[in-house]
C-alpha positions as CSV (number, residue, x, y, z in Angstrom):
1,X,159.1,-1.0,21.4
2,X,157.2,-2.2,18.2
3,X,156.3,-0.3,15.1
4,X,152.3,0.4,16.4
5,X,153.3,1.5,19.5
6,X,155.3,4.4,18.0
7,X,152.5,5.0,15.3
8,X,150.0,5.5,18.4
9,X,152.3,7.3,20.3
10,X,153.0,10.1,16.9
11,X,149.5,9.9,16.5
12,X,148.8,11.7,20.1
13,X,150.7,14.6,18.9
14,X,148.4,14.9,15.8
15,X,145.5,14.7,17.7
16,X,145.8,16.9,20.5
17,X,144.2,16.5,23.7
18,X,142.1,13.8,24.4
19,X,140.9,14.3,28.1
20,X,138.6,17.1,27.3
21,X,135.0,15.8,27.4
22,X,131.4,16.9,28.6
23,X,129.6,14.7,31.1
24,X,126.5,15.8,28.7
25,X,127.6,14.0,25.9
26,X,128.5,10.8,28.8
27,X,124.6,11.3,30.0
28,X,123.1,10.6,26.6
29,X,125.6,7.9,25.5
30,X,124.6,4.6,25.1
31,X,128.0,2.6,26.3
32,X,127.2,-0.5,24.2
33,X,126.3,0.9,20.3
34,X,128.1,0.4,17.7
35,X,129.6,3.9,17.6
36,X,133.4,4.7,17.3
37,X,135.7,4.0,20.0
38,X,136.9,7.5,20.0
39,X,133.3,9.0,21.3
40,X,133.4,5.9,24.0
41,X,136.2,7.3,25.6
42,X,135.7,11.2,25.3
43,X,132.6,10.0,27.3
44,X,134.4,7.9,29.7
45,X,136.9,10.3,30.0
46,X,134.1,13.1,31.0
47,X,132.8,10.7,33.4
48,X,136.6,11.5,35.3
49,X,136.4,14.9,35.3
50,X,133.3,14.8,37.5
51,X,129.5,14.0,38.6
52,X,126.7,16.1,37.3
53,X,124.9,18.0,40.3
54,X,121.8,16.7,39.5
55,X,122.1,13.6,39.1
56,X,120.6,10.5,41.4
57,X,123.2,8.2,43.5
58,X,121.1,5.1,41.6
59,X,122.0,7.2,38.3
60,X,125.9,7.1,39.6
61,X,125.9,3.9,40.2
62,X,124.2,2.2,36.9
63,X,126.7,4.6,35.2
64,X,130.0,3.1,37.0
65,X,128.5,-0.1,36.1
66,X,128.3,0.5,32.7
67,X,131.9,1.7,32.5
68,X,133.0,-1.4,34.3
69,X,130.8,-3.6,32.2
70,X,132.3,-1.9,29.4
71,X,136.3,-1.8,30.3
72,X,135.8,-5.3,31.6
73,X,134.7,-6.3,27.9
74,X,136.9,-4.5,25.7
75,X,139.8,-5.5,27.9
76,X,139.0,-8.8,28.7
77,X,136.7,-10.3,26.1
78,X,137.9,-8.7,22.7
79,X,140.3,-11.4,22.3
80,X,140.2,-14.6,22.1
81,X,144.2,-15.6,23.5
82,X,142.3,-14.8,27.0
83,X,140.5,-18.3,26.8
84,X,144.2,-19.3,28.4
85,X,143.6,-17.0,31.2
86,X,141.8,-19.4,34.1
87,X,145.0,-21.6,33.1
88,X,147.1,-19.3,36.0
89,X,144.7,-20.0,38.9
90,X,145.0,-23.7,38.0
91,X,149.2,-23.7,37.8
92,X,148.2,-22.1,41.5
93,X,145.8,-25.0,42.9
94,X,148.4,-27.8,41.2
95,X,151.1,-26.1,42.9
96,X,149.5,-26.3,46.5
97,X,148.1,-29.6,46.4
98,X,150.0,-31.7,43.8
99,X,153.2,-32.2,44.2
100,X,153.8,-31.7,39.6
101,X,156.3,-29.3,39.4
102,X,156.0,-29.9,35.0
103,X,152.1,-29.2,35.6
104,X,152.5,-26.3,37.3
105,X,155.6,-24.8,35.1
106,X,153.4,-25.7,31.9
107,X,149.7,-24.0,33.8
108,X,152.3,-20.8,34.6
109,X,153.6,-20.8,31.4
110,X,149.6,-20.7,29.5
111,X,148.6,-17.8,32.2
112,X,151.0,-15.7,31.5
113,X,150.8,-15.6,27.7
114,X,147.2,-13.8,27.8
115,X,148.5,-10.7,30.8
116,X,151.8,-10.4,28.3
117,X,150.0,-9.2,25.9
118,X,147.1,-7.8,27.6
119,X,149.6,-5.6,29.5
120,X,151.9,-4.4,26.0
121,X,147.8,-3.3,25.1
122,X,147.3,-1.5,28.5
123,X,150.6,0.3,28.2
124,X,149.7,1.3,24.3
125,X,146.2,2.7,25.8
126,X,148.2,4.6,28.3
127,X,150.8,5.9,25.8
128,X,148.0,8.1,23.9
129,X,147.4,10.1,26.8
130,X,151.2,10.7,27.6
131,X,153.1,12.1,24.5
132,X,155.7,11.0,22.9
133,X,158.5,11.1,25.4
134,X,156.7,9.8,28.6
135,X,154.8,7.0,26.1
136,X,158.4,5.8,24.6
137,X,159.8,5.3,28.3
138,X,156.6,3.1,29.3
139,X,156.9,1.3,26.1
140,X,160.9,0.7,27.3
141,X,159.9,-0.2,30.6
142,X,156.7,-1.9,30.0
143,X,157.1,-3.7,26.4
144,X,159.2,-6.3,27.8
145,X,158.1,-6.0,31.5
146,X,157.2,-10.2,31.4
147,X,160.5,-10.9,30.8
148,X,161.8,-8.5,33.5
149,X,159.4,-9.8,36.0
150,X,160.4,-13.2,35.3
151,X,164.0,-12.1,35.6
152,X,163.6,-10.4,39.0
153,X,162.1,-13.4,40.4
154,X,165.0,-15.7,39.0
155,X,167.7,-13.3,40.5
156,X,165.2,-13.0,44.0
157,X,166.0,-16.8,44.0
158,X,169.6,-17.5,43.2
159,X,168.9,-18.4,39.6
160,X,171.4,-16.0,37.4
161,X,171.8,-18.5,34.7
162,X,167.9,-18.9,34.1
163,X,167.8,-15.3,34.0
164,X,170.8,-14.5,31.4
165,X,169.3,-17.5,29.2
166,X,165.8,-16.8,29.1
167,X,166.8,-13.3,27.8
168,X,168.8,-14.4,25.3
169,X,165.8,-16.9,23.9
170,X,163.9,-13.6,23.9
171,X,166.2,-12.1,21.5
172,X,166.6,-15.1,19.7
173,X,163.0,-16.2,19.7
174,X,162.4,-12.6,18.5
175,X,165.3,-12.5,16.1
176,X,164.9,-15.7,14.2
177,X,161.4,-17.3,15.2
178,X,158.9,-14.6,14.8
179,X,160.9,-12.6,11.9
180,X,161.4,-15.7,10.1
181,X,157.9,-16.1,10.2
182,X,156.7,-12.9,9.2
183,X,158.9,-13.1,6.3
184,X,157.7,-16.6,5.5
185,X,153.9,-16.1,5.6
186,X,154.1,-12.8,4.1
187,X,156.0,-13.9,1.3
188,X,153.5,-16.9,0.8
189,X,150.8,-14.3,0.4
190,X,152.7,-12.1,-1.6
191,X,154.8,-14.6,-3.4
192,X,154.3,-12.2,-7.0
193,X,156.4,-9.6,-5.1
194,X,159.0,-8.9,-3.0
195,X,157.7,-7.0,0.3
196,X,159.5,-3.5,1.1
197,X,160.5,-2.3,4.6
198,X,162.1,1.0,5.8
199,X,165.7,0.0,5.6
200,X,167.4,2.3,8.0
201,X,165.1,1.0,10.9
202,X,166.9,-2.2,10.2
203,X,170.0,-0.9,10.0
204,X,170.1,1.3,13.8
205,X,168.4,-1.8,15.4
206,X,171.4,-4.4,13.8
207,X,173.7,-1.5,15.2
208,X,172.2,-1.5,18.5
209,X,172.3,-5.6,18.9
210,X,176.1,-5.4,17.5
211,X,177.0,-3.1,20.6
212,X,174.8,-5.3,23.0
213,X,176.9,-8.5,21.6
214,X,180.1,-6.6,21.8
215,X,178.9,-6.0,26.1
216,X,178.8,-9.4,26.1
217,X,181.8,-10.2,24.4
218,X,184.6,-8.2,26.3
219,X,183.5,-9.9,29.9
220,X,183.1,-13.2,28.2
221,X,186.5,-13.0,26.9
222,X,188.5,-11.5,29.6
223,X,186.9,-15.1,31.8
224,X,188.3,-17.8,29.5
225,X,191.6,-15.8,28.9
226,X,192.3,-15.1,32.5
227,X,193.7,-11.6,31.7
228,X,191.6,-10.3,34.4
229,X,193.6,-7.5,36.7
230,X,191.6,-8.6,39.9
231,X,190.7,-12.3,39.7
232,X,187.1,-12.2,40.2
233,X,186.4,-8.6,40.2
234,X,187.3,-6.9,37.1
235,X,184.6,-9.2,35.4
236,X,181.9,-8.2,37.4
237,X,183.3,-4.1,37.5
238,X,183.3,-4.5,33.6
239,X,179.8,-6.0,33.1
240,X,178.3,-3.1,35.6
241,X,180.2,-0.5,34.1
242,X,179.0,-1.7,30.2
243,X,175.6,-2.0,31.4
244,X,175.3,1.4,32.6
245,X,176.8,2.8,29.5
246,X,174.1,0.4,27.4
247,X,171.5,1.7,29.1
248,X,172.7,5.6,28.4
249,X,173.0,4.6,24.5
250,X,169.2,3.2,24.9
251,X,168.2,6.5,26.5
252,X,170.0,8.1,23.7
253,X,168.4,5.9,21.3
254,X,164.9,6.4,22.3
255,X,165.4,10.3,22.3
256,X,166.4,9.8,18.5
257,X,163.9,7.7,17.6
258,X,161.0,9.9,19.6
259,X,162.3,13.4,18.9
260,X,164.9,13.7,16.1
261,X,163.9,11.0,13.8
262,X,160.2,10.8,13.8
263,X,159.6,10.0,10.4
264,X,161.8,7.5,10.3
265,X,159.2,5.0,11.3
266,X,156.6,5.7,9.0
267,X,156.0,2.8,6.7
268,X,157.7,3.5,2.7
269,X,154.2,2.9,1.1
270,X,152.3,4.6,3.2
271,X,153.9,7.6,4.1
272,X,151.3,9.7,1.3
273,X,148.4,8.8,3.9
274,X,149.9,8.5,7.4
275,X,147.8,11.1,9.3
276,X,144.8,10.1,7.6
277,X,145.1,6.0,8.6
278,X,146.6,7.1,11.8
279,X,143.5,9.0,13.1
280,X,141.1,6.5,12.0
281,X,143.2,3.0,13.0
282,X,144.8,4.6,16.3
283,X,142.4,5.6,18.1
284,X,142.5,4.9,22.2
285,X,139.7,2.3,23.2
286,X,140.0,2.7,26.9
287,X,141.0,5.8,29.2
288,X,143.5,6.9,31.1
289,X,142.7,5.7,34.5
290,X,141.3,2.5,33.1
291,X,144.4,2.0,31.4
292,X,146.4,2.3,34.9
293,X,144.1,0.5,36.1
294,X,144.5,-2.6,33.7
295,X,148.3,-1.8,33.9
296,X,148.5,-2.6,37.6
297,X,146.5,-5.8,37.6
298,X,148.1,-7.2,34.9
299,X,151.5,-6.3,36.1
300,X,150.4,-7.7,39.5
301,X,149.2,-11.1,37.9
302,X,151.8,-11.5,36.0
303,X,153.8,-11.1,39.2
304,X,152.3,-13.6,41.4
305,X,152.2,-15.9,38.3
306,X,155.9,-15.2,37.6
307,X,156.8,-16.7,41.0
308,X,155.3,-20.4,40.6
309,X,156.9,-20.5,37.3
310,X,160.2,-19.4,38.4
311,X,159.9,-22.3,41.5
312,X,159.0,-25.0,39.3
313,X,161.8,-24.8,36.6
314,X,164.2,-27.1,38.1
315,X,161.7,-29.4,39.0
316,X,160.0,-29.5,35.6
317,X,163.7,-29.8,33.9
318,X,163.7,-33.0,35.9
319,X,159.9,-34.4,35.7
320,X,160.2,-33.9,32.0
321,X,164.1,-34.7,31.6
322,X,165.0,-31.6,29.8
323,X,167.7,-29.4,30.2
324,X,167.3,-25.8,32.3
325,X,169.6,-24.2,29.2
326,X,166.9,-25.7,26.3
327,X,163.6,-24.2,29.4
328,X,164.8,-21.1,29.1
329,X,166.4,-20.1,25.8
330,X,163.6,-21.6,23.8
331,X,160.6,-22.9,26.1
332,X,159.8,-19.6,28.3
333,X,160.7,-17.3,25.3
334,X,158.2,-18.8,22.6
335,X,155.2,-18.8,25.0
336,X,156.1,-15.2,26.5
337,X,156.3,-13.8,22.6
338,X,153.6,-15.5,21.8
339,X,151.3,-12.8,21.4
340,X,154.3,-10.5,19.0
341,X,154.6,-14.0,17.5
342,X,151.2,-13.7,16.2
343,X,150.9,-9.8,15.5
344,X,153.8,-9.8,14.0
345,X,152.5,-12.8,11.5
346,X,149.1,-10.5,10.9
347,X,150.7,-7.5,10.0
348,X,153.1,-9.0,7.2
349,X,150.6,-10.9,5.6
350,X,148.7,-7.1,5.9
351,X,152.0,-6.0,3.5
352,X,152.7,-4.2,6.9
353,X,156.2,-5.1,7.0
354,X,157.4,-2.1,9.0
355,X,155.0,-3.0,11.8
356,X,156.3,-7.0,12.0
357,X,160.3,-5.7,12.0
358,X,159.5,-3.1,14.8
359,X,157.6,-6.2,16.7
360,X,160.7,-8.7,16.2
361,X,164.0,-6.6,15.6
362,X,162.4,-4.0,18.2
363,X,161.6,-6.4,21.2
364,X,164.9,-7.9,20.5
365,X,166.7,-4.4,20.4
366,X,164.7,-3.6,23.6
367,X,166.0,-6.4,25.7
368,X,169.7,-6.4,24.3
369,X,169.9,-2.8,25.4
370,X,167.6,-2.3,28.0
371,X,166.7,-5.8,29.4
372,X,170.1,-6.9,30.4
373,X,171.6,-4.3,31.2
374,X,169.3,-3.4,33.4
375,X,168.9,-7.2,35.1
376,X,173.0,-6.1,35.8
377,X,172.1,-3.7,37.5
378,X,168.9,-5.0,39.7
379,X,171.2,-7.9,40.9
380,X,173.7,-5.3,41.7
381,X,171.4,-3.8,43.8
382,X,169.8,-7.4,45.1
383,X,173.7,-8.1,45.9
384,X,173.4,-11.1,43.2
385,X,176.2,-12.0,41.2
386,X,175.1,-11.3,38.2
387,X,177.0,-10.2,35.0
388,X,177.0,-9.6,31.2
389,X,179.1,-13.0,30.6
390,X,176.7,-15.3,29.0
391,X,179.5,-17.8,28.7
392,X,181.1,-18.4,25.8
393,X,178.6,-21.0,23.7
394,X,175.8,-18.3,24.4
395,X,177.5,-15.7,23.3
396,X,178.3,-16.8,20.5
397,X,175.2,-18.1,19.4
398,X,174.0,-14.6,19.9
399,X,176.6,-13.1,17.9
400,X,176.2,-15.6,15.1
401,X,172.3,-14.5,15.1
402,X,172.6,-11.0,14.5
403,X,175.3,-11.3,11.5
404,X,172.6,-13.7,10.1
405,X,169.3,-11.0,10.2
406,X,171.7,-8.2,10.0
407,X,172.7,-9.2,6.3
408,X,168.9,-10.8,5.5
409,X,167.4,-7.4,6.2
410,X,170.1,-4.9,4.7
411,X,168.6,-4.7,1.3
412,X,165.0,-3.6,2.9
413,X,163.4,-6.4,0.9
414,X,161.8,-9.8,2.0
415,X,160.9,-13.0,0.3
416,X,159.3,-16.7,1.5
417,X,162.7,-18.0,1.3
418,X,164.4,-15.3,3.7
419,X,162.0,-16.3,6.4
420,X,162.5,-20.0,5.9
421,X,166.1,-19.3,6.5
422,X,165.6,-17.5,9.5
423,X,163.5,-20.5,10.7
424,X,165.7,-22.9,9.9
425,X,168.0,-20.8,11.7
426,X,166.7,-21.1,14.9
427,X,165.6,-25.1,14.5
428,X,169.6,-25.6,14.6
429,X,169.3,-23.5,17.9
430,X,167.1,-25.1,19.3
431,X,168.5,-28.3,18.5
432,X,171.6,-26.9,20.1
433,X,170.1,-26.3,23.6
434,X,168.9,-29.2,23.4
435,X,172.0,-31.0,23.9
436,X,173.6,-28.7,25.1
437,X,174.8,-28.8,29.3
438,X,174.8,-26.0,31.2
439,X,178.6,-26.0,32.7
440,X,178.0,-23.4,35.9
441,X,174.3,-24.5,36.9
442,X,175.3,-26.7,39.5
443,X,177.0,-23.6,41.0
444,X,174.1,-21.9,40.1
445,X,171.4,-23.5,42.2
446,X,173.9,-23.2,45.0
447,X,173.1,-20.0,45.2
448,X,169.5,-20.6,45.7
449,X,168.7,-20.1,48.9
């Protein structure tokens, strides 16, 4: 869950109820003036409650057409990373009549950027309308819900090792790539200064990723030691069991960060005039039904898209002759964070620096606590064997990653020179992946079936 998300989501409680509207004020509104996006949807929102009596059934009808019209073009056509939308009907029509599996993995990949972060907007829309506890468990389950999708496919198919790779180069992407970044560009704009962020955010997230390495650790270890009590079992009962108690810390963590600890996310410099900027910058631009609406057909594209992508891995790891390891942990992740790539960027060069960390330590936290875990636990279900040992050049690459940004972001401050470490960082990763062979994906795709 980023920074904004909790800013819109603290900003609900300020505002108080947004549903209540008069289908007057919808009658006389002109949907397409240049007035503020909080009178478009009171109106819109009135338009839910109910028809006017009096009015005509051609009336009705041009006014659902202009509320389509209108969700249709500020969902759609407000920004311009949808170009790459028609790019996931084409990875569709390559995949049934050309045999390319690298076409059709690299179409997937460019459709699905676009709905990924269409569908973090849809669920931001949705959390005004919520509160603060219903709109922090959508961002949990939502935020990351590309990755998940992606992951449930993998697992659906056999593929665990895709799936426990691809989440780590979400973290890592996350962690190293789009911090690194932030830190970089922001510092180039503010090179006179050293930018400030809120320290003990920082601090609970680094916490957080320590406990999700140390899950990752214990099973890890207890493989390549043989120490296990029941050969093949206690692995597996030790993964489950630490992903269920990661999951209760991430409930506990979401509860501290929504209820007890509000304030703890309010950005150092700007904490004088937070009500003020929240009321004028957060303000919902869609309603609630539109926004399940939107919810649903992206999660549902994304879906179907997910699918070809999944089914053309192994086949575009061998048209382009590069490892399934280097696909996932680095490949899927950079075009699936994308879109945080690129907010997170805009935001530090904004001297927004809480809002970039929340965007790249927060995914990352997110999937260490919640993503994996809870990937355990859907293969559980699925009857796949899937587990929190990463193997051991994996894990320790993760571990490795979260010493490095726990120490760079200790002292709150950031510099040019911080992020070029962190992206140096993670060119010696990727480098690494590169080369690196995948010892247990020959077992792997055995289990595909």
């Amino acid at each position: 869950m980023d920074y904004k998300s909790l800013v819109g989501i603290q900003s609900q409680l300020e505002m108080g109820s947004l549903e209540n509207g008069s289908t007057d004020d919808l009658e006389d509104e002109s949907l397409f003036s240049p007035e503020s996006v909080a009178q478009k949807t009171h109106s819109t929102q009135a338009a839910e409650q109910g028809m006017h009596p009096g009015w005509s059934q051609a009336h009705v009808e041009k006014l659902f057409r202009n509320v389509v019209y209108r969700s249709v073009k500020t969902v759609i056509f407000s920004n311009k990373l949808n170009l790459l939308m028609p790019f996931g009907p084409l990875a569709i029509i390559f995949n049934k009549y050309t045999d390319s599996h690298g076409w059709v993995f690299f179409l997937s990949l460019l459709g699905i950027t676009p709905l990924a972060e269409r569908l973090g907007y849809a669920t931001e829309q949705l959390a005004f309308y919520t509160g603060a506890t219903v709109g922090g468990l959508l961002n949990a389950t939502f935020g990351n819900a590309t990755e998940l999708i992606i992951s449930i496919y993998a697992l659906k198919n056999g593929m665990t090792r895709v799936v426990q790779q691809s989440l780590l180069g979400s973290i890592l992407s996350n962690m190293l790539l789009v911090l690194g970044c932030a830190f970089f560009c922001g510092g180039l704009v503010f090179h006179g200064k050293e930018q400030l962020f809120n320290k003990a955010t920082a601090v609970v997230n680094s916490g957080l990723l320590l406990m999700a390495v140390m899950g990752l650790l214990f099973p890890a270890v207890l493989h390549y030691t043989h120490t296990e009590v029941h050969f093949g079992k206690s692995e597996m009962a030790l993964s489950r069991f630490s992903s269920c108690i990661m999951l209760l810390a991430y409930a506990a963590y979401l509860f501290f960060q929504l209820k007890s600890q509000r304030n703890q996310y309010v950005p150092i410099e700007e904490e004088g005039s937070q009500n003020e900027e929240i009321h004028d910058d957060e303000a919902p631009e869609i309603s609630k039904w539109e926004s399940i609406i939107w919810l649903s057909i992206m999660t549902a594209w994304i879906s179907i898209l997910s699918e070809y992508l999944v089914n053309a891995i192994e086949g575009a790891s061998i048209a382009l002759k590069i490892p399934i390891a280097f696909i996932s942990v680095i490949l899927l992740p950079i075009v699936g964070n994308a879109a945080e790539h690129a907010s997170a960027i805009m935001f530090a060069m904004k001297d927004k620096l809480d809002i970039s960390l929340g965007v790249a330590i927060g995914s990352s936290t997110q999937i260490a606590m919640f993503g994996i875990p809870f990937s355990v636990v859907v293969g559980w279900i699925m009857g796949r064997p899937m587990d929190l040992n990463f193997q051991l050049f994996e894990t320790a690459t993760l571990f490795i990653t979260v010493l490095v940004v726990a120490f760079l972001v200790q002292e709150g401050t950031s510099n040019y020179f911080k992020g070029l470490m962190l992206i140096l960082c993670y060119l010696i990763v990727s480098a690494s992946f590169f080369v690196h062979v995948d010892p247990t994906s020959d077992d792997d795709s055995q289990l595909k079936p």
